[in-house]
C-alpha positions as CSV (number, residue, x, y, z in Angstrom):
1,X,122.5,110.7,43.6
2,X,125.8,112.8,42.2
3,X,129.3,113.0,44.2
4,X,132.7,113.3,44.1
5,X,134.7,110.8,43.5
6,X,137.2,110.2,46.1
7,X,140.8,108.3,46.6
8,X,141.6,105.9,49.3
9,X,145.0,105.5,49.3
10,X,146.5,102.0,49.0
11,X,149.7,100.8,48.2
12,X,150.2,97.9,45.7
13,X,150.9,95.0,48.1
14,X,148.0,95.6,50.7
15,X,144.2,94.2,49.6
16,X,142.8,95.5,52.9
17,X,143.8,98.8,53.8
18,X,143.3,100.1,57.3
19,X,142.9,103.5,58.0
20,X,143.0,105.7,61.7
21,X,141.7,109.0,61.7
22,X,142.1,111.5,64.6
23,X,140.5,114.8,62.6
24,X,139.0,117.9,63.3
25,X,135.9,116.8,61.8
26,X,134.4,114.6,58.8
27,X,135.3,115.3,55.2
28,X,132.7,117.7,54.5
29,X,131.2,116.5,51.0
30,X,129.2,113.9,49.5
31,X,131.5,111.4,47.9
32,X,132.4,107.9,46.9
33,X,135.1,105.5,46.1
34,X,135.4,102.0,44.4
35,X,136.1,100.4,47.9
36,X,133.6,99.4,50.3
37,X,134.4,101.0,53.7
38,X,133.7,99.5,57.0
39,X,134.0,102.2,59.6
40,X,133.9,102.4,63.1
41,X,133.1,105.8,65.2
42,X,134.9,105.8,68.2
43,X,134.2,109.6,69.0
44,X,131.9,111.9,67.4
45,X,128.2,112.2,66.1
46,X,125.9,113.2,63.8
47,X,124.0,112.4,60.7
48,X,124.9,110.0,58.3
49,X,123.5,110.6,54.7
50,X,123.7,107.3,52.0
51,X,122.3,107.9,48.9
52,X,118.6,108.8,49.8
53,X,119.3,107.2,53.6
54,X,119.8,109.0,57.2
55,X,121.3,107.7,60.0
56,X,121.9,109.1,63.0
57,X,125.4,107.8,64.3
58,X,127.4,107.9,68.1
59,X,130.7,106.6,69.2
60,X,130.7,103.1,68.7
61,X,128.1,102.7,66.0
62,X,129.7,100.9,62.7
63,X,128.8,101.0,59.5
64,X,129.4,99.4,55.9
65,X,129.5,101.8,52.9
66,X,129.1,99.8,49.6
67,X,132.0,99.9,46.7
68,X,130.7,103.6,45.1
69,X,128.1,104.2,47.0
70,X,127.6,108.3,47.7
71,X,127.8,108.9,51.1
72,X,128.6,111.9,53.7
73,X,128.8,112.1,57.5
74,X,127.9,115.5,59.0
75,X,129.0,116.1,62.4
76,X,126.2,117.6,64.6
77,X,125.9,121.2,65.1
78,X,126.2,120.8,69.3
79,X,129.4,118.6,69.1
80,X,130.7,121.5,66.9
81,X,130.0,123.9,69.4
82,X,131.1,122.3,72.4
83,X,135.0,122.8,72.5
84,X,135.0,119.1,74.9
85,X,133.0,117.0,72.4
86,X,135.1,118.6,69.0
87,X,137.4,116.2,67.0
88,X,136.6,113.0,65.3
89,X,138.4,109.8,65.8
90,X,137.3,106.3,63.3
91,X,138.5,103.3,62.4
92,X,138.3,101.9,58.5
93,X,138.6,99.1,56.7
94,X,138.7,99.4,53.2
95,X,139.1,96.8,50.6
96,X,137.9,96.6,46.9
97,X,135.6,93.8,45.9
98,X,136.7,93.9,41.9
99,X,140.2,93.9,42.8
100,X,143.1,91.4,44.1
101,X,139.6,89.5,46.3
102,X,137.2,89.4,43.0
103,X,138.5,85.6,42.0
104,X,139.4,84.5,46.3
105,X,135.6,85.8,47.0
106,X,134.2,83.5,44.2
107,X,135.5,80.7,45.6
108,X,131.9,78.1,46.8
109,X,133.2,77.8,49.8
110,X,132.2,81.7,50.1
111,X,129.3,81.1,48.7
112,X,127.2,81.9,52.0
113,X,129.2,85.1,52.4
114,X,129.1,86.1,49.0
115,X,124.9,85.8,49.4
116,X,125.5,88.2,52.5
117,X,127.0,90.5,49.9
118,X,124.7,90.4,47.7
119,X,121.8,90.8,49.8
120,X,123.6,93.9,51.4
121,X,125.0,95.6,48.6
122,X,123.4,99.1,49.6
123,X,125.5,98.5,52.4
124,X,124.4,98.3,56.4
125,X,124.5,99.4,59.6
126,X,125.3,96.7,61.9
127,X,123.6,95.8,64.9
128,X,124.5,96.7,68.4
129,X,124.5,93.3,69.3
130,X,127.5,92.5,67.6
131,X,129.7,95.5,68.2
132,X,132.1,94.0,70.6
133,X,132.6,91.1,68.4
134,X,133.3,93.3,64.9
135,X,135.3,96.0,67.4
136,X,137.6,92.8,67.9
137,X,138.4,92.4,64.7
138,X,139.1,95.6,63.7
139,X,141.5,96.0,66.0
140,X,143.5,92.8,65.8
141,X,142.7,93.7,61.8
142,X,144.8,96.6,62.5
143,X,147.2,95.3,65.2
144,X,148.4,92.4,62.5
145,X,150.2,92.3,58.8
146,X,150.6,89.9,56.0
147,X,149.0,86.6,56.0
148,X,147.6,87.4,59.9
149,X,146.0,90.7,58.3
150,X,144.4,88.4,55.7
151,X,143.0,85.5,58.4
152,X,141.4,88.0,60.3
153,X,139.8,89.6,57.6
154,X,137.9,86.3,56.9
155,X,136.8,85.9,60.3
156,X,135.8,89.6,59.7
157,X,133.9,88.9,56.8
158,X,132.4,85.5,58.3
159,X,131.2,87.4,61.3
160,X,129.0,89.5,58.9
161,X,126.8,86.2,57.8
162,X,126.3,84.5,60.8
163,X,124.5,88.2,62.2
164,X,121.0,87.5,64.3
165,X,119.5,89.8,64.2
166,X,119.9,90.5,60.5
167,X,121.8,94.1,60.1
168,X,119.9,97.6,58.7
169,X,120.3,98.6,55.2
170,X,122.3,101.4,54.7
171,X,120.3,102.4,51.4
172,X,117.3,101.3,49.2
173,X,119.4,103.2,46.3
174,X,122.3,103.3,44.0
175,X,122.9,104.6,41.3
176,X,125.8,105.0,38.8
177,X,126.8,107.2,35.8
178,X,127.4,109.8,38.4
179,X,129.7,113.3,37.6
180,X,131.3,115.7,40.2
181,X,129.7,118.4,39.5
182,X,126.2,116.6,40.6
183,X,127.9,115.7,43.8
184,X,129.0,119.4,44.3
185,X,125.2,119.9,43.5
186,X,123.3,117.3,45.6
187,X,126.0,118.4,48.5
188,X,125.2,121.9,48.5
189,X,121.5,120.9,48.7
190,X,121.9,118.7,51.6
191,X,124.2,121.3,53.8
192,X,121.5,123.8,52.8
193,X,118.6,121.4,54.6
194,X,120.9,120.0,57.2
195,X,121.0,124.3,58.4
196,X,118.0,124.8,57.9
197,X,115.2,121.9,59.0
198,X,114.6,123.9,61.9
199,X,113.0,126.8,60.0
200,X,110.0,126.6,58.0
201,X,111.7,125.6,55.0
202,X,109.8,125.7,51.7
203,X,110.5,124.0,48.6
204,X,111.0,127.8,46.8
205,X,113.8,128.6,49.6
206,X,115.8,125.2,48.0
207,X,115.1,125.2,44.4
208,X,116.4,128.9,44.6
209,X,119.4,127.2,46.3
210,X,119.6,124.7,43.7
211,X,119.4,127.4,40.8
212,X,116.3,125.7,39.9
213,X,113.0,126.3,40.0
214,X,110.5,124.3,42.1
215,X,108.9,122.2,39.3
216,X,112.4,121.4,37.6
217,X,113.7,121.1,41.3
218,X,111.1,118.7,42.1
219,X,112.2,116.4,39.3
220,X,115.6,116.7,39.8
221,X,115.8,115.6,43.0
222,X,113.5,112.5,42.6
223,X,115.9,111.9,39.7
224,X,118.9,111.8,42.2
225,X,117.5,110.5,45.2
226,X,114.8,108.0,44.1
227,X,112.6,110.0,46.7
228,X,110.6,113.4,46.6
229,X,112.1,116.5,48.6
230,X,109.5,116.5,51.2
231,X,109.9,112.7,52.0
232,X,113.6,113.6,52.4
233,X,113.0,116.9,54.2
234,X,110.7,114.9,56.4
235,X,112.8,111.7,57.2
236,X,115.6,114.2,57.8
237,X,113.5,116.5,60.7
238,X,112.3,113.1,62.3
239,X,115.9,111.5,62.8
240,X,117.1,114.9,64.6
241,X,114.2,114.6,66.3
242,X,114.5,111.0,67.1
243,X,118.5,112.1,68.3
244,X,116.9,115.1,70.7
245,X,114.6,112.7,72.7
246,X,117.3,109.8,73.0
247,X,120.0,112.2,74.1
248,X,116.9,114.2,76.8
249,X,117.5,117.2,75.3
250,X,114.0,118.6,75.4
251,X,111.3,119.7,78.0
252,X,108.6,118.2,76.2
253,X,108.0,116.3,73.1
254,X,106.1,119.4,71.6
255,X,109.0,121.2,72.0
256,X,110.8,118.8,70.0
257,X,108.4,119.0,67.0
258,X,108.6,122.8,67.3
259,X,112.3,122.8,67.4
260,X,112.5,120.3,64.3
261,X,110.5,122.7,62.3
262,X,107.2,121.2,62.4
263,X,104.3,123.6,63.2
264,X,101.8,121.2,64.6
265,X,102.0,118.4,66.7
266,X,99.5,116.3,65.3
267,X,101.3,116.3,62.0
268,X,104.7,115.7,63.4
269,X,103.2,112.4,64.9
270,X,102.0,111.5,62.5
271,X,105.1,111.9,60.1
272,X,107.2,110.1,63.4
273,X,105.3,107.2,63.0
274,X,105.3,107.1,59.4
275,X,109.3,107.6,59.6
276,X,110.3,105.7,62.6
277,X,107.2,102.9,62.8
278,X,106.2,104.2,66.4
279,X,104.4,107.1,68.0
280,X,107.1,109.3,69.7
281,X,106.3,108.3,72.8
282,X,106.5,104.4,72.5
283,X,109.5,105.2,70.5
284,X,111.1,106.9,73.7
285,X,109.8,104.3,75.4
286,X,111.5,101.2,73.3
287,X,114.7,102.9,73.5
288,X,115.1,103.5,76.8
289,X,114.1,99.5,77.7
290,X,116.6,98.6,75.3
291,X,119.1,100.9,77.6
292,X,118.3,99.5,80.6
C-alpha cells in the first residue's frame, strides 16, 4: 500500500515527542512517518484504515501505528453531520525506533520488550482492559520533561509486555518502496469506497475511479493491499455494520445489511461471520455482556 509521506515535527533534544491535537477533523489522507505513533482518541470516531486493516475507533480507544506503516483515520459521516459531536481531540506519542533509542532499546535487559516489538511490528490496538493504565501514562508522559519524560516512557513501554489479554494487530501487512503518488492513488480509492459502501458498488464503478480497468484494477489492488477488492469492500461494509448495531442505530438487523449495501440477508451473514467470527446476532449479543 502507497502514501504520503508525512513529518512529525521534533526538535533535536526530545526522543519522545508528545503531541495534543484539538482539530476540526483527522488529516484527511493515507500517510506515514518513520516514527511509531501511539495515539489516544479522546473525542471523535470513525474508521481506522492500516495498510489492508479496518478498525472502527471511539473516544478512548488507543492505538499503536508502526515506524512507516500507511495509515488514515476517517471521521464518520454522522459525527460530521452533527454540529455537537464535530471536532477531534488525541493524544500522541511519537518516538523513532532507529533513532537516539536504537542502541538504549538493544540493551538484554529489554530483551522481553524488544520481543513485544517484534511480535507487534504491524502495530496494535490495545485492549480495553488496559486503557486506564496506558491513559496514565500518557498523561504524566505529557505532564513531565527531561529525565521524568524518559522514566515514564519505560514504564510506558513495560506496560505494553506485560498485556493479558494479548493486544489486536493493527495489520497483517507492510510494505515498503512506497511513492506519493501511490498514496494519492490508494487514498482516492479508499474515500471513493468509504462514500459509497452503501450503494451497490461494482468493481467497474472503482476501476473507472482508479483510471484502471477492472482486470488491471484487480491486480493493482492485491498488489497494494495484499488482499482482493471484494475482501476489502466486504470487511469494510461489515465493520460499519458492526459500528450501526453497537451504537442501536437500526430497527432491525436486516435493515442494517440493507443499509450497508448488501442485497440479501443470507449473504450478509454469512460475510459477518466470516469477517467478525460470529453471526450478527451473537455478535450483538457478546458486546453488549461485555457492556454490562
Amino acid at each position: 500500500m502507497k502514501a504520503l509521506q508525512f513529518t512529525v515535527p521534533v526538535t533535536p533534544d526530545k526522543t519522545v515527542i508528545i503531541q495534543e491535537d484539538i482539530i476540526p477533523q483527522f488529516y484527511p489522507h493515507l500517510h506515514r512517518h518513520k516514527e511509531a505513533q501511539l495515539i489516544w482518541i479522546i473525542k471523535g470516531e470513525g474508521t481506522l484504515i492500516a495498510e489492508n486493516t479496518m478498525h472502527t475507533f471511539r473516544p478512548d480507544d488507543i492505538f499503536m501505528i508502526a515506524p512507516n506503516q500507511s495509515h488514515v483515520f476517517k471521521g464518520s459521516r454522522q459525527a460530521v453531520d452533527n454540529m455537537e459531536d464535530e471536532g477531534v481531540h488525541t493524544i500522541s506519542v511519537f518516538y523513532d525506533p532507529d533513532g537516539h533509542l536504537a542502541h538504549f532499546l538493544q540493551l538484554p535487559e529489554l530483551s522481553q520488550l524488544n520481543a513485544f516489538l517484534k511480535e507487534y511490528k504491524c502495530g496494535f490496538k490495545l485492549p480495553e482492559q488496559h486503557f486506564h493504565s496506558v491513559a496514565k501514562h500518557i498523561l504524566k508522559l505529557k505532564a513531565s520533561n527531561s529525565m521524568d519524560q524518559m522514566l515514564h516512557f519505560l514504564h510506558l513501554l513495560r506496560t505494553f509486555c506485560r498485556m493479558n489479554p494479548k493486544p489486536k494487530h493493527l495489520s497483517t501487512f507492510s510494505k515498503e518502496h512506497i511513492t506519493d503518488g501511490e498514496g494519492m492513488r490508494m487514498g482516492n480509492i479508499y474515500n471513493y469506497v468509504l462514500q459509497h459502501y452503501r450503494n451497490a458498488l461494482t468493481l467497474e464503478d472503482v476501476a473507472a475511479e482508479a483510471h484502471l480497468t477492472p482486470q488491471a484494477f484487480c491486480r493493482y489492488f492485491k498488489k497494494h493491499t495484499g488482499v482482493t477488492f471484494v475482501t476489502f469492500l466486504n470487511e469494510m461494509r461489515i465493520n460499519q455494520a458492526c459500528k450501526r448495531l453497537t451504537a442501536g442505530e437500526y430497527d432491525s438487523i436486516a435493515t442494517v445489511a440493507y443499509n450497508c449495501g448488501f442485497n440479501s440477508i443470507t449473504n450478509f451473514n454469512r460475510v459477518f461471520k466470516s469477517v467478525a467470527g460470529a453471526s450478527p446476532k451473537e455478535y450483538l449479543s457478546k458486546y453488549l455482556h461485555n457492556m454490562k
